[in-house]
N, C-alpha and C positions, 0 to 999 in steps of 0.2 A: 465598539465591541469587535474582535478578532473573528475571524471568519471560521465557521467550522466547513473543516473539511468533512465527508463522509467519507470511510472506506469500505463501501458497498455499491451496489448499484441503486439508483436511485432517479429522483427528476427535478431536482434541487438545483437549480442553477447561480450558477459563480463563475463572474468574470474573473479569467486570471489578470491581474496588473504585477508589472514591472516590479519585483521586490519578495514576492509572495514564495514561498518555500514550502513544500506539504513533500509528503511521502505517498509513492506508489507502492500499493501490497498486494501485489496477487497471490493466491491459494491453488497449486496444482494440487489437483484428486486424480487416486487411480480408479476410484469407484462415482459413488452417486456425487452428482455436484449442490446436494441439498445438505443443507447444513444447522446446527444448530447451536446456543450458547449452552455450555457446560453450565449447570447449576452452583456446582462444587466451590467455583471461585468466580463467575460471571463475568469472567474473559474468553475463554481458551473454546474456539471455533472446533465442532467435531462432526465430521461427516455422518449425516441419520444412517449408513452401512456398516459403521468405523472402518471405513478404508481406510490406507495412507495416505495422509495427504503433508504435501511443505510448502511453507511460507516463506518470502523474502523480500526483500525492499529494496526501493535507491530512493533517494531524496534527488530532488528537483528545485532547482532555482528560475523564478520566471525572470527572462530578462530580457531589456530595449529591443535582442535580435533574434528570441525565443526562447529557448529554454536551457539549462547548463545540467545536467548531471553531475551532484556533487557525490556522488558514490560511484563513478567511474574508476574501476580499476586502474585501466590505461594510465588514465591520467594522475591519479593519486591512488598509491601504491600501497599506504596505506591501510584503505580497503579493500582490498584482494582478500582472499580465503587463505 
């Protein structure tokens, strides 16, 4: 069975091993940092004040000498904005 990542906070513990690739998603808020699932489509994260809030990612590759960012701009240029 594939390992689920959580992207929440939590107390779920996972060894990363060499190979393993997941995504980091943080959520800036300019207001409350309480949050709730949208009913409308059971995705879409919205702050209990509706502040603004944005979300973004890099993927991560865990490897033999830590870790690689494969959504590094620098490096692949690709994903730049």
């Amino acid at each position: 069975m594939l390992p689920f990542v959580q992207h929440f906070r939590n107390d779920t513990y996972l060894p990363l091993r060499e190979g393993m690739t997941f995504t980091i998603e943080p959520m800036l808020v300019a207001g409350s940092q309480d949050t709730f699932v949208s009913k409308e489509d059971d995705w879409t994260v919205c702050t209990v004040d509706g502040s603004r809030a944005a979300q973004y990612e890099h993927m991560v590759l865990i490897t033999a000498n830590g870790v690689e960012v494969l959504t590094d701009s620098e490096n692949f240029p690709e994903f730049s904005a």
